[in-house]
DONUDO-693675 format. One record per residue (C-alpha): residue number from 1; x negated, y negated, z. Coordinates in Angstrom, 2 decimals, padded with zeros to 5 digits. Layout:
(NUM,(X,Y,Z))
...
! end
This chain:
(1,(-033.45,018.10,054.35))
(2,(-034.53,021.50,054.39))
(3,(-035.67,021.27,058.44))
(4,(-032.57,019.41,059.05))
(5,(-030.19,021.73,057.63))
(6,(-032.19,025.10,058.15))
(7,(-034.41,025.01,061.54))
(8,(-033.67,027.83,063.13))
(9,(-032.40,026.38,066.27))
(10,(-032.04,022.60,065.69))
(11,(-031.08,023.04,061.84))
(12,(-027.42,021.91,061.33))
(13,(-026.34,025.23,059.40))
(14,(-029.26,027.72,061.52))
(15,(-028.22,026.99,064.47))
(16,(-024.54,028.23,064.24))
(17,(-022.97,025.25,065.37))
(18,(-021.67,023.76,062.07))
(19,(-017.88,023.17,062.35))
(20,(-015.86,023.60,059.63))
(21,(-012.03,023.03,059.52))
(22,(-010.10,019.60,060.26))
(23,(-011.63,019.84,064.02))
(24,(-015.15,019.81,062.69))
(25,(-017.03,018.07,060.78))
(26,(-015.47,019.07,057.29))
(27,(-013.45,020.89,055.46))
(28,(-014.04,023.73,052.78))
(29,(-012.11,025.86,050.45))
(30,(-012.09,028.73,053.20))
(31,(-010.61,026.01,055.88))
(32,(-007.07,026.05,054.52))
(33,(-006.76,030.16,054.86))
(34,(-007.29,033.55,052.93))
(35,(-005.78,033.28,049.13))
(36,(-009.16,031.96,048.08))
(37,(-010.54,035.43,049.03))
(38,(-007.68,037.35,047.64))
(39,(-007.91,035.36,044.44))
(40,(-011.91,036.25,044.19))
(41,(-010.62,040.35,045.31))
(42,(-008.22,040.13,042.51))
(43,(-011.16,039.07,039.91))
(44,(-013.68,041.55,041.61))
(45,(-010.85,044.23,040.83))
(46,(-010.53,043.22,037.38))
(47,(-013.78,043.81,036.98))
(48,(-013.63,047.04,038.54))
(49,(-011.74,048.27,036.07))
(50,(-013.82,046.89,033.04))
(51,(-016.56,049.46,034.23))
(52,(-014.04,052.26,034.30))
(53,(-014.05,052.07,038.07))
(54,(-017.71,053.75,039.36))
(55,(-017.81,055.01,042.53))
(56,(-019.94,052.70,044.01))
(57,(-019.11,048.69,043.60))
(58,(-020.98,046.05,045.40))
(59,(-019.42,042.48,046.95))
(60,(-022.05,040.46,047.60))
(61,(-022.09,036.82,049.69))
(62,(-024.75,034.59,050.48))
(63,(-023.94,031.38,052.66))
(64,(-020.88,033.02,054.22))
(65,(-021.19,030.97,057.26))
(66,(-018.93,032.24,059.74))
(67,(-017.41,035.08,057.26))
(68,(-013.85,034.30,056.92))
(69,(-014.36,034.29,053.28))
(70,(-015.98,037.78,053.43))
(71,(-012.96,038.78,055.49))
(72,(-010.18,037.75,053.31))
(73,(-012.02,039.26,050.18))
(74,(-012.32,042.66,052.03))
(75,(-008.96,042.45,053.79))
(76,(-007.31,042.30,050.44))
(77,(-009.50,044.56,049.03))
(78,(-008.10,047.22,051.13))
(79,(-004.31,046.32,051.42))
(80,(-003.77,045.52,047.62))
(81,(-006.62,046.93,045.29))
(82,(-006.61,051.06,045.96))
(83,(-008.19,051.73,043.34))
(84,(-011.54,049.14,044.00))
(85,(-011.19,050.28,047.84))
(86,(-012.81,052.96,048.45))
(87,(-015.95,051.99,045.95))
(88,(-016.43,048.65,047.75))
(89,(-019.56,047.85,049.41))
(90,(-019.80,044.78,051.33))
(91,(-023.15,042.95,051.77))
(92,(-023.96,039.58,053.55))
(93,(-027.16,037.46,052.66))
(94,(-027.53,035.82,055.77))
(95,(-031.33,034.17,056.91))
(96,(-030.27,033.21,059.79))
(97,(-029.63,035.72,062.89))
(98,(-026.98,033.10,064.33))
(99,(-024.70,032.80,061.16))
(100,(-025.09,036.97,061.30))
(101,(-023.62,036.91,064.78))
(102,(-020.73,035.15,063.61))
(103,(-020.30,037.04,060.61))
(104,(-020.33,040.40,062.48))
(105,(-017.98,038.93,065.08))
(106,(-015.76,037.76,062.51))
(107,(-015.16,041.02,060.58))
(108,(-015.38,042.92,064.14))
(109,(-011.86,041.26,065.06))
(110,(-010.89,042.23,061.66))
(111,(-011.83,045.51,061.79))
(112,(-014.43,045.31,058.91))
(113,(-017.74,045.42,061.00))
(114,(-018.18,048.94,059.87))
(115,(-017.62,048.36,056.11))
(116,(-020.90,045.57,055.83))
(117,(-024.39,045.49,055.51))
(118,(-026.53,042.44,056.10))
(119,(-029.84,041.15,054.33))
(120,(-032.24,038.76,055.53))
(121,(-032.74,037.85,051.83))
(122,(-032.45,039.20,048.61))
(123,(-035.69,041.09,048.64))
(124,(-033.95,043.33,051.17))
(125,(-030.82,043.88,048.56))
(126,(-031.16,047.17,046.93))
(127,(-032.53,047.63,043.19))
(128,(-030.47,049.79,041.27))
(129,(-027.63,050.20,038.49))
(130,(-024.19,049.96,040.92))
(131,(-022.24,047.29,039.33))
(132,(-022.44,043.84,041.87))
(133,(-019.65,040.84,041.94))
(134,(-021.79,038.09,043.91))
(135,(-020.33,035.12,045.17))
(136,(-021.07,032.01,046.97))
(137,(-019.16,028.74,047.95))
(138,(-020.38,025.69,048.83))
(139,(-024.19,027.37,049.02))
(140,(-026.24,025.67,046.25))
(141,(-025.30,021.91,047.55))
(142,(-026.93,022.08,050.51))
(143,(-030.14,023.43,049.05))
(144,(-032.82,020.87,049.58))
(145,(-033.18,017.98,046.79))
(146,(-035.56,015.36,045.87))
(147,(-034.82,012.09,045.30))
(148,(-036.12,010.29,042.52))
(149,(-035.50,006.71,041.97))
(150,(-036.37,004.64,038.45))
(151,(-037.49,001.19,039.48))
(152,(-040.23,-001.39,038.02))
(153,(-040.57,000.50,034.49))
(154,(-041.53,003.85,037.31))
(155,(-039.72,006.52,038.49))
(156,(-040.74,007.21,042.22))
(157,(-040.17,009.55,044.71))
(158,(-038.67,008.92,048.08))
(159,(-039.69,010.57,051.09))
(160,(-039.25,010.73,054.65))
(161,(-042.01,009.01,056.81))
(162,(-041.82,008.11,060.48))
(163,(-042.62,004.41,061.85))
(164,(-041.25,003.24,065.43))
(165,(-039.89,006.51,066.72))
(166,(-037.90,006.97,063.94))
(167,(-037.27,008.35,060.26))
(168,(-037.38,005.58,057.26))
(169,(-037.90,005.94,053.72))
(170,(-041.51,006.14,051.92))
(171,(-041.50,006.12,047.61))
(172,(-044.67,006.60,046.02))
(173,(-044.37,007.34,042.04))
(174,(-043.97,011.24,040.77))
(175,(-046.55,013.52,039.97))
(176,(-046.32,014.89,036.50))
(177,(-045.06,018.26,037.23))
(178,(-042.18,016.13,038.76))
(179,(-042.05,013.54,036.12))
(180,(-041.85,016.88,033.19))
(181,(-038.26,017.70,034.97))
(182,(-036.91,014.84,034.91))
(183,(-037.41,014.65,031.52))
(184,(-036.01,016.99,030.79))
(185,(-032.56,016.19,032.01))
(186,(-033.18,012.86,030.22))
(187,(-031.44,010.64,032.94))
(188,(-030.85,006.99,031.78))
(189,(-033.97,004.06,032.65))
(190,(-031.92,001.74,034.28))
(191,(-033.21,-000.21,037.34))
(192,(-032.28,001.24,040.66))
(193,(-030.86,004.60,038.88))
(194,(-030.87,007.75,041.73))
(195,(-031.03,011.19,040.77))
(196,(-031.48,014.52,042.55))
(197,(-033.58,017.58,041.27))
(198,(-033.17,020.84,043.43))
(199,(-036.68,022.62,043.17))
(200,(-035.56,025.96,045.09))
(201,(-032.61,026.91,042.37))
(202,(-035.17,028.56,040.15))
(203,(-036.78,030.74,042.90))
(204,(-032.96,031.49,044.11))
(205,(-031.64,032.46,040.78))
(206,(-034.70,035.01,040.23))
(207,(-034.35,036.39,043.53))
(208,(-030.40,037.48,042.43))
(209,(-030.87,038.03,038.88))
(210,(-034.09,040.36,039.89))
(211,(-031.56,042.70,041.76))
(212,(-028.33,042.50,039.25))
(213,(-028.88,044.34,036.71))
(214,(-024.81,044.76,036.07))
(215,(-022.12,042.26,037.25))
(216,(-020.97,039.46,037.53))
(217,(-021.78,036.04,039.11))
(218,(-019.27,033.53,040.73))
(219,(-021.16,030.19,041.53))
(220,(-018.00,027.98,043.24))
(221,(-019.22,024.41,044.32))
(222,(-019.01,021.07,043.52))
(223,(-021.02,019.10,040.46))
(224,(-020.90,018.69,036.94))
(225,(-022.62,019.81,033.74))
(226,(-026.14,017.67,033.55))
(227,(-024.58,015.40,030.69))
(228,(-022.42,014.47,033.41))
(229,(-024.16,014.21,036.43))
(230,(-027.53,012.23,035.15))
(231,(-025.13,009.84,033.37))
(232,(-025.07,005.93,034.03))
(233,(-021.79,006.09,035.96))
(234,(-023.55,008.09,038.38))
(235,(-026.34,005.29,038.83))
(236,(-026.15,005.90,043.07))
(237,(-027.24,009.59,043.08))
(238,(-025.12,012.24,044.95))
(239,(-026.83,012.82,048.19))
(240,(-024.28,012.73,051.18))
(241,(-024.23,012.67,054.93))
(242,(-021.43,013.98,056.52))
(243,(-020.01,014.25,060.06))
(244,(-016.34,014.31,061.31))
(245,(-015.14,013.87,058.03))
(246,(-017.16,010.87,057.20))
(247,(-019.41,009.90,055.34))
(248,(-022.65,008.03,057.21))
(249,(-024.41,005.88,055.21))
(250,(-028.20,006.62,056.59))
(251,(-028.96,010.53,056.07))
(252,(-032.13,009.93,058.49))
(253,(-029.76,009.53,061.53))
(254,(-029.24,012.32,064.09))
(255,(-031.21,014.94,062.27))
(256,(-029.53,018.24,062.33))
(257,(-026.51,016.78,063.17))
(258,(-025.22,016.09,060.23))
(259,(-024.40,017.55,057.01))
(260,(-026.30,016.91,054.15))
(261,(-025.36,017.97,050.54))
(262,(-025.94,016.78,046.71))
(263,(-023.60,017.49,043.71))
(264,(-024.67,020.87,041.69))
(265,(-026.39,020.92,037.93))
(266,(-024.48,023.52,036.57))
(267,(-026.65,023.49,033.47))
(268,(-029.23,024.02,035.47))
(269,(-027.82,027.15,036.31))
(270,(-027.06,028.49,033.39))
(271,(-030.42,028.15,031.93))
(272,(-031.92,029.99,034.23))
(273,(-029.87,033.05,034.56))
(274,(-029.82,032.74,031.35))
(275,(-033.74,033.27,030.86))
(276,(-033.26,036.84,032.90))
(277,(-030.60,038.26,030.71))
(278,(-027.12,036.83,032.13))
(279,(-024.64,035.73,029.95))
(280,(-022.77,032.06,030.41))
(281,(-019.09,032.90,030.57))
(282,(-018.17,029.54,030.66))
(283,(-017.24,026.83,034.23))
(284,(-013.99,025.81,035.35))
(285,(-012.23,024.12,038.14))
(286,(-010.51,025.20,040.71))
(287,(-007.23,024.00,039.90))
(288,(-007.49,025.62,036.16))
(289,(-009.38,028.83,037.26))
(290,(-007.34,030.04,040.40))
(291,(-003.95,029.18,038.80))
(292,(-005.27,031.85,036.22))
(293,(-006.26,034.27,038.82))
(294,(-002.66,033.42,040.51))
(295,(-000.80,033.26,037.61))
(296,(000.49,037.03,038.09))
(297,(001.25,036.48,041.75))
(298,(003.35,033.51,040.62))
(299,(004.95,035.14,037.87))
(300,(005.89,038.37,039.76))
(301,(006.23,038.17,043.48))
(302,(009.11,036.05,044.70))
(303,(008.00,036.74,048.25))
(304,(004.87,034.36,048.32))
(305,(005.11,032.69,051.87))
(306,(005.41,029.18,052.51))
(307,(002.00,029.24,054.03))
(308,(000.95,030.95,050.90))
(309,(001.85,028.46,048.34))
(310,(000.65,026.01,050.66))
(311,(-002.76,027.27,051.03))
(312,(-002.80,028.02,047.09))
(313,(-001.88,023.68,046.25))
(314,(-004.77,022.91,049.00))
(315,(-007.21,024.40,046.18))
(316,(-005.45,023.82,043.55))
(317,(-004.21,020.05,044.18))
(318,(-006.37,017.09,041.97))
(319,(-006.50,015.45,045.54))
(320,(-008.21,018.06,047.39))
(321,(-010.50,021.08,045.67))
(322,(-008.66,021.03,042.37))
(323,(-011.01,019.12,040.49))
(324,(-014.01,018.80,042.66))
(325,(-015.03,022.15,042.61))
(326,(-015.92,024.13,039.75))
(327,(-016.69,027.39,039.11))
(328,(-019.09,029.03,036.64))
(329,(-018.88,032.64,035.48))
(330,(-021.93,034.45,034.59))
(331,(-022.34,038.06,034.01))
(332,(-024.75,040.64,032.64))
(333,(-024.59,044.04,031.07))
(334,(-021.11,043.82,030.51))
(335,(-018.70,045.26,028.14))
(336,(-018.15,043.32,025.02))
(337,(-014.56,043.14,025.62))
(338,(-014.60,041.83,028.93))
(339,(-012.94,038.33,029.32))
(340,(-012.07,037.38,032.82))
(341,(-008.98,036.10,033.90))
(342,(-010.43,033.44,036.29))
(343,(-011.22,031.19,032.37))
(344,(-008.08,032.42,030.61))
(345,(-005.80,029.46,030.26))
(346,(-002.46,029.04,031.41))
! end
């Protein structure tokens, strides 16, 4: 998974050829247009003000794929937040020199080149006490998973072999290290059950919570709490391969032509920002959580545009990112006070 979605030049995200949009291969919350990044600007200025607005404020991104997201954030940064303006650093966590290119290009048109600065990963990011709102959409899925499967009174690992020019399936049963975590989700015994564990989230979450010391976190994707997502009704596993906008059955197929992603354990994540200091603010959807971010917009400003409104029921609408995406809030050094809009309720 991880060669098929990351090689740097046959890799399905690396190589800058991923399509998203309804022309491509699929669609994500940035596809329908830029109130998703005004929504996170208006949360990022909320926070702003918590701190008693320092001089120096840092919007952070990793998996910003082409940068539209990055973009919209900054663009309404600048035209409706004055006061979080002229603080606002931008920074992109981008691997991958292609996906950079397109980033650059992207807030070039814009006019934004000038106001970002890139990382090649988080060890670049600089240490130090400026306040950070970090964000990322649709970046955890697509970290590489392993696939566990309970069968015979075993649970058993399945891996990718080769036989006859071509990618199949290989199981052989878990080693204890592996068998320890999936214990500890307790997943159900039941013959054929699939799960998914994620063994780069813990490195990931140190890398980011090594280099926050004050901020807040904004994890938008799609999965469930691990009651939820290691429950019998979920017997199949998660694991999906996507291209035009459907799904193919075998993930081995065209490698690095597809898409391959498995539902988030937001638990997961919580635990273990939780070990370096950040505080669980709580996980909502997208159709509760932006309505709250929105709710002022929608309250106050007759002059939303059609376009505007539409874009807003794309994320918020059950059928489309409403309730398959959540979004968990953590932060860290905070004031006590502070409760952010994006969980009030409405």
């Amino acid at each position: 998974m991880g060669k098929a979605l990351y090689h740097p030049t046959l890799g399905f995200y690396a190589s800058g050829r991923t399509r998203t949009g309804r022309g491509g291969d699929f669609l994500t919350p940035v596809s329908p247009g830029p109130v998703l990044g005004e929504l996170l600007a208006q949360q990022a200025d909320e926070l702003h003000e918590s701190l008693d607005r320092p001089p120096v404020f840092h919007l952070v991104e990793q998996g910003a794929d082409a940068g539209w997201l990055a973009r919209d954030l900054l663009l309404s940064v600048q035209k409706k937040h004055p006061r979080l303006a002229p603080s606002a650093r931008l920074h992109l966590v981008e691997p991958h020199n292609s996906l950079e290119q397109k980033q650059r290009q992207t807030l070039l048109e814009a006019g934004l080149e000038q106001s970002a600065q890139w990382h090649t990963s988080w060890n670049e990011f600089p240490r130090g006490s400026d306040p950070c709102f970090f964000y990322s959409c649709e970046l955890v899925d697509s970290f590489p998973v392993k696939i566990l499967q309970f069968r015979g009174g075993l649970w058993r690992e399945k891996e990718v072999g080769a036989k006859d020019s071509r990618f199949v399936w290989h199981e052989r049963e878990v080693d204890p290290e592996t068998r320890t975590q999936i214990q500890r989700w307790n997943p159900p015994e039941i013959e054929g059950y699939t799960m998914e564990l994620r063994p780069g989230v813990r490195s990931w979450v140190q890398s980011w919570a090594e280099k926050i010391s004050c901020g807040m976190v904004l994890t938008l994707d799609y999965g469930f709490p691990a009651a939820q997502l290691f429950s019998p009704a979920r017997s199949a596993g998660t694991l999906v391969a996507i291209q035009n906008h459907q799904r193919i059955q075998d993930p081995l197929i065209d490698p690095g032509q597809l898409d391959l992603t498995a539902h988030v354990n937001f638990t997961e994540l919580e635990d273990l920002a939780a070990e370096h200091g950040f505080k669980n603010y709580g996980l909502t959807d997208f159709a509760r959580g932006l309505t709250a971010l929105a709710a002022p917009l929608l309250r106050e400003d007759g002059n939303l545009s059609e376009s505007w409104i539409r874009n807003f029921r794309h994320l918020t609408h059950p059928s489309f990112f409403g309730q398959s995406h959540q979004i968990l809030v953590q932060g860290k050094s905070l004031p006590a006070s502070f409760s952010p809009s994006i969980l009030m309720k409405v």
